[in-house]
C-alpha positions in Angstrom: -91.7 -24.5 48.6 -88.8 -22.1 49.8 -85.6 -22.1 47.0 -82.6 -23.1 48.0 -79.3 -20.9 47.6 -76.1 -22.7 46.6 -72.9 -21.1 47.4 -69.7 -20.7 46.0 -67.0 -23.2 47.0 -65.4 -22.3 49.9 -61.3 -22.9 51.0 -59.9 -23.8 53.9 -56.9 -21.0 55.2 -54.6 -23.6 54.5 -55.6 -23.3 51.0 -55.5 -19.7 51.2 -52.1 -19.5 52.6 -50.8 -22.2 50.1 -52.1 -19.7 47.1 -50.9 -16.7 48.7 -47.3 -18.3 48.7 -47.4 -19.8 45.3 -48.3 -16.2 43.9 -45.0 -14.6 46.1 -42.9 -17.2 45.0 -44.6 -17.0 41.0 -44.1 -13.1 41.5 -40.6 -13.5 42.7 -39.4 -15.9 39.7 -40.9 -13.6 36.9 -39.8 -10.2 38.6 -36.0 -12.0 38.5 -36.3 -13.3 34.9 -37.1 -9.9 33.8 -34.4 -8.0 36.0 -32.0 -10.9 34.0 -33.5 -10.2 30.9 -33.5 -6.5 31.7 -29.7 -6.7 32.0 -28.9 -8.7 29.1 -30.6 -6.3 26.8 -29.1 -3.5 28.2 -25.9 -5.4 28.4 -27.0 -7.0 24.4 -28.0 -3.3 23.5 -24.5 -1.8 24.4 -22.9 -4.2 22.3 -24.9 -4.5 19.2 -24.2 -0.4 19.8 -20.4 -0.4 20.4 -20.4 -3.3 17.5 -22.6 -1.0 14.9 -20.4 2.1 15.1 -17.3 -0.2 15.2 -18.7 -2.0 12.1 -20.2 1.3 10.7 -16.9 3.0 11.1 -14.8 0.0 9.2 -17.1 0.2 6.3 -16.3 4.3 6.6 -12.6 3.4 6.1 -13.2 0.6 3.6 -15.3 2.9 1.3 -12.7 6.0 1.9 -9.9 3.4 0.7 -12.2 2.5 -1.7 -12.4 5.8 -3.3 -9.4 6.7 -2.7 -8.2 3.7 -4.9 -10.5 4.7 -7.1 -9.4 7.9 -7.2 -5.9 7.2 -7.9 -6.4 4.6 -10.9 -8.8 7.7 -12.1 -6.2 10.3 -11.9 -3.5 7.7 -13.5 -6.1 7.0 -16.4 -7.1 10.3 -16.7 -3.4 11.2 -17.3 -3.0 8.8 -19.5 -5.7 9.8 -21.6 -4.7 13.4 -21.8 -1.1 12.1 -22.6 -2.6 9.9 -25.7 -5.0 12.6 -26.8 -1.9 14.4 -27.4 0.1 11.7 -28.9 -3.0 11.3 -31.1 -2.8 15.1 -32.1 1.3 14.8 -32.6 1.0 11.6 -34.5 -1.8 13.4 -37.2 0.4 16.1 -37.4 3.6 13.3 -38.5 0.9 12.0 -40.7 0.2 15.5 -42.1 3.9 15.8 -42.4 4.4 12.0 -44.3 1.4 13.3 -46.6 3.3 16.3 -47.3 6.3 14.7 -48.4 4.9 11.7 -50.3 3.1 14.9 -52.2 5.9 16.7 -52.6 7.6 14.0 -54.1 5.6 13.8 -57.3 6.8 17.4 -58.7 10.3 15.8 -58.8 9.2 12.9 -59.7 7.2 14.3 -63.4 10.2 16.9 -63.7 12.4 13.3 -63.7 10.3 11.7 -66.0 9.8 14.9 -68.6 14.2 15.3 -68.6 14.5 12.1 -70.1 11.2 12.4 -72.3 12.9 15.5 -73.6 16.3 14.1 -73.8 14.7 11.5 -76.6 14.5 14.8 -78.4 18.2 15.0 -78.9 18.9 13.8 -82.4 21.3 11.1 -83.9 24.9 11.2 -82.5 23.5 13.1 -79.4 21.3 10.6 -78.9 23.7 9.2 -76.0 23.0 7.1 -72.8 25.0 9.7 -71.3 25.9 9.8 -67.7 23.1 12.5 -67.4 20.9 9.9 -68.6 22.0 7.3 -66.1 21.5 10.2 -63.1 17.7 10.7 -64.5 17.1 7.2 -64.5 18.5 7.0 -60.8 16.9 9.6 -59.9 13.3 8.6 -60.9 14.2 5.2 -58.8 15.2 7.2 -55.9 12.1 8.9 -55.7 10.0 5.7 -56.9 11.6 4.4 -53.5 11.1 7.0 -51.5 7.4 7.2 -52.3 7.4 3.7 -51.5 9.2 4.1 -47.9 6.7 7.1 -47.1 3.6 4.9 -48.1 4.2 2.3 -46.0 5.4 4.7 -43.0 1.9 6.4 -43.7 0.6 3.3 -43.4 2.0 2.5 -40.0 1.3 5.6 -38.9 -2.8 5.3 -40.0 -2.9 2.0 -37.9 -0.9 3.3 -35.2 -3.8 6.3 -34.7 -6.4 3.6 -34.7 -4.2 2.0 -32.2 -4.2 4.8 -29.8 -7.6 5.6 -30.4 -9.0 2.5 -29.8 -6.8 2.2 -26.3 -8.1 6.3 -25.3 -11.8 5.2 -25.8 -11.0 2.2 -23.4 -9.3 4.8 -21.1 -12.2 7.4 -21.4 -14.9 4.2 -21.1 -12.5 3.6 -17.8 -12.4 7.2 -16.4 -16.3 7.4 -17.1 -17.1 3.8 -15.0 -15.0 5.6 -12.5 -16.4 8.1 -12.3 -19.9 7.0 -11.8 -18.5 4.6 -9.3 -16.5 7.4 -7.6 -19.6 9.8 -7.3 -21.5 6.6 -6.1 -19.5 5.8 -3.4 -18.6 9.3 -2.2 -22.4 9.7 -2.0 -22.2 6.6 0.0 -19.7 8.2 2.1 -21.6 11.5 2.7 -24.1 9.6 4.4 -25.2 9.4 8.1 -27.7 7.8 10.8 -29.4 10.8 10.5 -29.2 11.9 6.4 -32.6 12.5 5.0 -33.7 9.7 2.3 -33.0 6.7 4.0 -34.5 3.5 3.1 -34.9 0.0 3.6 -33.7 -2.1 0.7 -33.4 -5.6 1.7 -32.8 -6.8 -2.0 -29.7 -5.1 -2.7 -28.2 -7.1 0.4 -26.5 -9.6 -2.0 -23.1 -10.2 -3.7 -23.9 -9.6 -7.6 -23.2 -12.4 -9.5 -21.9 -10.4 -12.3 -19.2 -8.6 -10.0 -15.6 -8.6 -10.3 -12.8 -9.1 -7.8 -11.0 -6.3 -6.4 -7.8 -7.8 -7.9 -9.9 -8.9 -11.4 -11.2 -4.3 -11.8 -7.3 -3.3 -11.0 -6.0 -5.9 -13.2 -8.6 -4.6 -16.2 -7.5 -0.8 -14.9 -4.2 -2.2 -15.7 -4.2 -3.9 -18.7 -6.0 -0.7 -20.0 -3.1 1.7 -18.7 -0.4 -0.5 -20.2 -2.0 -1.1 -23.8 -2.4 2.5 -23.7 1.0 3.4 -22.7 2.3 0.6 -24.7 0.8 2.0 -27.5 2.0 5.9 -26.3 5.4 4.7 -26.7 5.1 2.9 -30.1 3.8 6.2 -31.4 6.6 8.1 -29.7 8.9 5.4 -31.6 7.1 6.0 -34.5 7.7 9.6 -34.4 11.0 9.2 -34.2 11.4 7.2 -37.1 9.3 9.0 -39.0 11.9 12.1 -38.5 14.7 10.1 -39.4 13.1 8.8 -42.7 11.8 12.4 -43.4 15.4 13.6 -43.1 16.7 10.6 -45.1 14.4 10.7 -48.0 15.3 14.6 -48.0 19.2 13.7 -48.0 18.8 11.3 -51.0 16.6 13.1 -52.9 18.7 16.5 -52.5 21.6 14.5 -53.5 20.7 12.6 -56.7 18.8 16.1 -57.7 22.1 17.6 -57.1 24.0 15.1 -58.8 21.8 15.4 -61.6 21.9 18.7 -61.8 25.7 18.2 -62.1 26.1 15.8 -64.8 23.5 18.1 -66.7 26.3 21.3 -66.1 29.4 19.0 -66.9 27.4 17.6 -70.2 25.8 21.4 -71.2 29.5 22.4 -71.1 30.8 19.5 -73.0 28.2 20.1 -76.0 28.6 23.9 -75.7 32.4 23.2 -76.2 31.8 20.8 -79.0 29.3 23.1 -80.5 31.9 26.2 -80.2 34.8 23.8 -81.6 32.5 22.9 -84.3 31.8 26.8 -85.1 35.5 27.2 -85.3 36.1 24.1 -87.8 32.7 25.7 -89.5 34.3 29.0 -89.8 37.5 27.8 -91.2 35.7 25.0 -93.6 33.9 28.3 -95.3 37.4 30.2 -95.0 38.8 27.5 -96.8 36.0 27.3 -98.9 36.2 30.3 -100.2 39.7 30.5 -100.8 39.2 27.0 -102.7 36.3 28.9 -104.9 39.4 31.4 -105.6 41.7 28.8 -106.4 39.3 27.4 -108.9 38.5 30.4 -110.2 42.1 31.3 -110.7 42.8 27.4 -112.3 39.7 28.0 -114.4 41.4 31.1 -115.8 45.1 30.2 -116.0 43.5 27.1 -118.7 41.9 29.7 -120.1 44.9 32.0 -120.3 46.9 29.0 -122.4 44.8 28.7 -125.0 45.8 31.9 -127.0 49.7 30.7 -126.3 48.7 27.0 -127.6 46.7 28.6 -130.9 49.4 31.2 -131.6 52.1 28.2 -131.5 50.1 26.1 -134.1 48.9 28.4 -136.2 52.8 29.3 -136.3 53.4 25.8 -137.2 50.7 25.5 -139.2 51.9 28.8 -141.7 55.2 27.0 -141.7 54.0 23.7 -143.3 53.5 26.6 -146.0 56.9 26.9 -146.5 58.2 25.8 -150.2 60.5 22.9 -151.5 63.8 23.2 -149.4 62.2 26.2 -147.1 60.6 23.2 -145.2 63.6 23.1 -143.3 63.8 21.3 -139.9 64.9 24.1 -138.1 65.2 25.0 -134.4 62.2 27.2 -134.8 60.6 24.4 -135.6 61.4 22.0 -133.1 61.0 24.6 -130.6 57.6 25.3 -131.9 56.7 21.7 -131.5 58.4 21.4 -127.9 56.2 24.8 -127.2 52.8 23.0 -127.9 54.1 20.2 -126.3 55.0 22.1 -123.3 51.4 24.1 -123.1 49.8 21.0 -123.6 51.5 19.4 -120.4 50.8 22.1 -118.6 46.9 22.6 -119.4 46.8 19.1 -118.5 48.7 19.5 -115.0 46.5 22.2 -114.9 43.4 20.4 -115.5 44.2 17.7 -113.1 44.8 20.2 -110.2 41.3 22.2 -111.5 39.6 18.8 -110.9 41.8 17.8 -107.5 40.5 21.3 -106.6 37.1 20.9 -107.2 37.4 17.4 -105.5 38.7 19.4 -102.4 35.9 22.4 -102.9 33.1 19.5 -102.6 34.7 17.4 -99.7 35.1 21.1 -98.1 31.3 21.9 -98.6 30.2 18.2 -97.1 32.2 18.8 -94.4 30.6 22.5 -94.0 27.2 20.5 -94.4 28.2 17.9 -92.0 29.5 20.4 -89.2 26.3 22.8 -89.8 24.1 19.7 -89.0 26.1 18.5 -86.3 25.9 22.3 -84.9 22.4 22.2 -85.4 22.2 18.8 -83.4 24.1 20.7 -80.8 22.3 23.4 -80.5 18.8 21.4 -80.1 20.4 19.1 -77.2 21.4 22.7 -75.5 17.9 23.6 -76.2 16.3 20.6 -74.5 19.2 20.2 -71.7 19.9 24.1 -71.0 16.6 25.8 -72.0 14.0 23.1 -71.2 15.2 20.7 -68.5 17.6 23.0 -66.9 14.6 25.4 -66.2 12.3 22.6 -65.9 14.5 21.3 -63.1 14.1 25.2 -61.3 10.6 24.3 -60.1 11.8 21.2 -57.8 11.6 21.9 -54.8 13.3 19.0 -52.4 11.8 20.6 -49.3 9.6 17.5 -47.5 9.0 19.1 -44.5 
């Protein structure tokens, strides 16, 4: 049996012409959508273009007034810093200087002490709360005080280091956050659309939560410059005061050592007068002595001297009770002969009297040359210890602080 062949389906030329016009008009839609779309991206594609280097170039400016900000706060800071590194250095050379005189004070000081340690030397009626006395005792006050003052200015002046240091290591901690961030951004600067080493990083495109404010980082800049300049001028203040105690302390020192030294000269010249005065009245004590010894001497003798006169007047009276019967007369011989013994007798005994007024005198005289020889000898041991030991003792000071 013969096979039948089917064929395909066939369309009429209305069909055909209907399908021909629906692929013009089709044709003509889509070729007009994409000359639209055509122009809107080249129109889109200028723009995102002109907006990009518009945008590009703003963030150009931004980071060059960025870094030049940065730059600025870096330069102040960084003069700043070198400013307190030197106040740092001028303020350890005050402290140096504070040191120096607190040291130099305890010389004075011992010397002070030792005067009136030796002065206790002095014995009995030199043994006075003399004016030198009351000088030494100032004096040692004085420089009690002084060491005082100095301590507490070396004090101050320990702290105020700390101070400054602790406001330079928040400059330099400053200066180096700078300038990381300033070699940062210039690198950020430096680069272009066409710089080698570009890279997508589409996790950096955030705001970091633990960022600051551009009015919060110059207000910490700020407060960092002003405690450290605050600081730089309490030092400078410092310094200044410290001069002016310096020269004080030297001034009162200088003058209570000087006035010292004074009533020392005035009261060595007293005693060296009193001791020469005394040597005088010493001298003439032992003058007198002597001449008293003579007088003595010649009292002693002149007794002596009546008692050959006194035995050669009774033994004449004596012989004459010899006489016999009416040859005991009463005669003038004989009342002169009594009157004679009498008369020698009155004047041993006036004699006697002035022999033992004499020695009274010779023993008061050689107390008193006693008395002035250990009065001398208390003079000459306060000379000793104010002339010889403090005197000499007080050559060594020196006053010079600074």
């Amino acid at each position: 049996m013969a096979r039948l062949v089917q064929h395909p389906t066939k369309y009429t030329p209305e069909e055909w012409h209907r399908s021909n016009h629906l692929n013009y008009n089709s044709a003509e839609r889509e070729r007009k959508s994409a000359e639209m779309i055509r122009d809107e991206s080249n129109r889109l594609k200028h723009e995102v273009h002109i907006t990009t280097i518009k945008t590009q170039s703003d963030v150009n400016k931004k980071l060059d007034q960025r870094i030049q900000d940065i730059n600025f706060w870096k330069s102040e800071i960084d003069r700043l810093h070198g400013e307190t590194d030197d106040e740092i250095n001028a303020l350890i050379q005050y402290k140096e200087r504070l040191e120096k005189a607190l040291d130099g004070t305890q010389l004075p000081l011992h010397v002070a002490k030792q005067c009136l340690a030796n002065r206790n030397e002095r014995l009995q009626i030199d043994l006075v709360h003399d004016d030198v006395e009351i000088q030494l005792i100032k004096e040692v006050e004085v420089i009690e005080g002084v060491q005082a003052l100095l301590k507490k200015t070396l004090d101050q002046a320990t702290e105020q280091i700390r101070l400054l240091r602790s406001a330079k290591y928040y400059l330099g901690k400053d200066i180096n956050d700078k300038f990381t961030a300033l070699s940062l951004d210039n690198k950020c600067a430096d680069l272009q659309n066409d710089s080698p080493g570009l890279y997508y990083a589409p996790k950096s495109v955030k705001i970091e939560t633990n960022s600051v404010t551009p009015e919060e980082w110059e207000s910490f800049s700020n407060k960092n410059f002003l405690k450290a300049e605050r600081e730089c001028n309490s030092s400078k203040t410092l310094r200044s005061m410290i001069d002016e105690i310096l020269q004080e302390v030297y001034n009162d020192q200088q003058k209570q050592c000087t006035t010292v030294n004074l009533a020392f000269k005035k009261r060595i010249e007293e005693t060296e007068k009193a001791k020469t005065k005394l040597e005088d009245h010493l001298n003439k004590v032992l003058e007198e002595i002597r001449e008293m010894e003579d007088n003595v001497a010649s009292l002693e003798h002149a007794i002596a001297e009546k008692e050959a006169p006194m035995k050669v007047a009774q033994t004449r009276l004596d012989n004459r009770t010899l006489r016999p019967n009416v040859e005991l007369c009463r005669d003038r011989v004989q009342y002169r002969l009594v009157n004679e013994v009498g008369e020698i007798s009155f004047n041993i005994e006036r004699l006697r009297e002035m022999l033992a007024e004499s020695e009274n005198s010779l023993k008061a005289l050689c107390r008193t040359q006693l008395s002035l020889e250990e009065d001398i000898e208390i003079k000459v041991n306060s000379l000793f210890i104010d002339k010889e030991k403090n005197m000499k003792l007080r050559q060594q000071i020196n006053h010079k602080l600074f």
